[in-house]
C-alpha positions as CSV (number, residue, x, y, z in Angstrom):
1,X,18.6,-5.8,-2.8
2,X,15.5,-3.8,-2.9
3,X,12.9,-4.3,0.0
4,X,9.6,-2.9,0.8
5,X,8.6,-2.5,4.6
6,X,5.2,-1.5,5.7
7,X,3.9,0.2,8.9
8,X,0.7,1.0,10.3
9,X,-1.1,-1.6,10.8
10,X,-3.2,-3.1,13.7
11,X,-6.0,-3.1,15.7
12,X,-9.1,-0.4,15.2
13,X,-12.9,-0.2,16.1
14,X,-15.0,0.2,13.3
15,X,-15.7,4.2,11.7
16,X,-11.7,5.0,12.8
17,X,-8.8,5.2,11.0
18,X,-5.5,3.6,10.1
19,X,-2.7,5.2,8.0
20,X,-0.2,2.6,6.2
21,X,3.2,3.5,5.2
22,X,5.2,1.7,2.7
23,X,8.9,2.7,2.2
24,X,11.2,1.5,-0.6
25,X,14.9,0.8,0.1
26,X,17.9,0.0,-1.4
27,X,20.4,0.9,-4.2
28,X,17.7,2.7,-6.3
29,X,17.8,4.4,-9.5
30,X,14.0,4.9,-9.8
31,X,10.7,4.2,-8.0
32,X,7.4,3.9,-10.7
33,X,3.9,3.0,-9.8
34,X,3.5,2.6,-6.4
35,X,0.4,0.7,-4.9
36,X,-1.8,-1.3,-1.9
37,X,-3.5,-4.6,-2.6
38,X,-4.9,-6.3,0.4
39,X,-6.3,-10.2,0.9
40,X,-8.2,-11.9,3.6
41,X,-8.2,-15.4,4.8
42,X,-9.8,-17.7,1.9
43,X,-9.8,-14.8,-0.6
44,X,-7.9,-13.3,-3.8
45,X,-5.8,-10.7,-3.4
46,X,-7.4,-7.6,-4.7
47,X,-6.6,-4.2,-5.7
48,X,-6.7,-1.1,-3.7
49,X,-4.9,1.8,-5.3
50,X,-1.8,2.4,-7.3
51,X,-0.1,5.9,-8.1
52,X,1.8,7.3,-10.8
53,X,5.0,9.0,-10.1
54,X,3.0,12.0,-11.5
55,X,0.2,11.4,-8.7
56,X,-2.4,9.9,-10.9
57,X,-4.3,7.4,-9.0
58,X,-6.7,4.7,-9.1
59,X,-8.6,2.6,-6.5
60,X,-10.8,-0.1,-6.1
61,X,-14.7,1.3,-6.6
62,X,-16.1,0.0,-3.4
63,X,-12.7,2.3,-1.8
64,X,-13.5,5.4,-3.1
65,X,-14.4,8.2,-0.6
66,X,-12.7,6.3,2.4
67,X,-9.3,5.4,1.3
68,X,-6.5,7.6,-0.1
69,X,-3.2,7.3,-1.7
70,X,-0.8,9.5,-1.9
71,X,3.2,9.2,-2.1
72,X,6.7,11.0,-1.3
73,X,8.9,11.2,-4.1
74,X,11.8,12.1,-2.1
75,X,11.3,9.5,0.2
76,X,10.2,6.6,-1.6
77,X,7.6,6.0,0.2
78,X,3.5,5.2,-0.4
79,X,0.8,6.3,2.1
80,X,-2.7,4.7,2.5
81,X,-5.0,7.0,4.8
82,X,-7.6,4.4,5.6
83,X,-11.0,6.3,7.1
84,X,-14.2,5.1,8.0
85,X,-13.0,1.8,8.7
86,X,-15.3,-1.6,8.5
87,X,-15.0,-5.1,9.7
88,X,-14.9,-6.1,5.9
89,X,-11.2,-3.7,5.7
90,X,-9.9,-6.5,7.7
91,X,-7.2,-8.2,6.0
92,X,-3.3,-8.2,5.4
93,X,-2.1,-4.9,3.4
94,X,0.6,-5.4,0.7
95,X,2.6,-2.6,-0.4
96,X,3.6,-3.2,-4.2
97,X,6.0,-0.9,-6.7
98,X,7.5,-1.2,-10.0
99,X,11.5,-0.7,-9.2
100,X,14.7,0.0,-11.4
101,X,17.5,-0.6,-9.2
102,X,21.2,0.6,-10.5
103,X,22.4,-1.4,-13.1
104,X,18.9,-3.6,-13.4
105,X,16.0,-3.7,-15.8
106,X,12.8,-2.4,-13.9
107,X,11.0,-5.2,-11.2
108,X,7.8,-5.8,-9.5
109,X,8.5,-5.9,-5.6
110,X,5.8,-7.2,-2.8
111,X,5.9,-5.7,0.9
112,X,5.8,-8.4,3.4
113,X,2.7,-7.3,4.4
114,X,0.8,-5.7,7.4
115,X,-2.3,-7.1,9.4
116,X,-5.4,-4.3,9.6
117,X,-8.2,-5.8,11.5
118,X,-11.0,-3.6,12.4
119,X,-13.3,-5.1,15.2
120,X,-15.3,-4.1,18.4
């Protein structure tokens, strides 16, 4: 059984910074595109950035400069440095991958999430 868990959340005044972790775990034969999608009360849930295994990346447009993505291999694991915070950041943070576990054909897994909320 294959589980994502997320860290890092909480409580941050606006212009700091917040850095997520997402690690994968499990009996796991491979780990593929890795991502963050976030959602607020009353909204979709919307893209942030997903990486490659190779370290391609993409992110939302209105994201780029202030977030970044990066990953460890090794570890399984999915980073989101979050800088220059705003009170419009604030929502739940999902941590999303494409998994092949042994002896299964590849899945899409969803973190449980973790609450960012940036106020004074």
């Amino acid at each position: 059984q294959v589980q994502l868990v997320e860290s890092g959340g909480g409580l941050v005044q606006p212009g700091g910074s917040l850095r997520l972790s997402c690690a994968a775990s499990g009996i796991i034969r491979s780990v593929y595109t890795m991502g963050w999608y976030r959602q607020a009360p009353g909204k979709q849930r919307e893209l942030v950035a997903t990486i490659t295994t190779a370290g391609s990346t993409n992110y939302a447009d209105s994201l780029k400069g202030r977030f970044t993505i990066s990953r460890d291999n090794a570890k399984n694991t999915v980073y989101l440095q979050m800088n220059s915070l705003k009170p419009e950041d604030t929502a739940v943070y999902y941590c999303n991958a494409d998994i092949i576990e042994v002896s299964n054909p590849r899945r899409n897994y969803w973190g449980q999430g973790t609450q960012v909320t940036v106020s004074s």
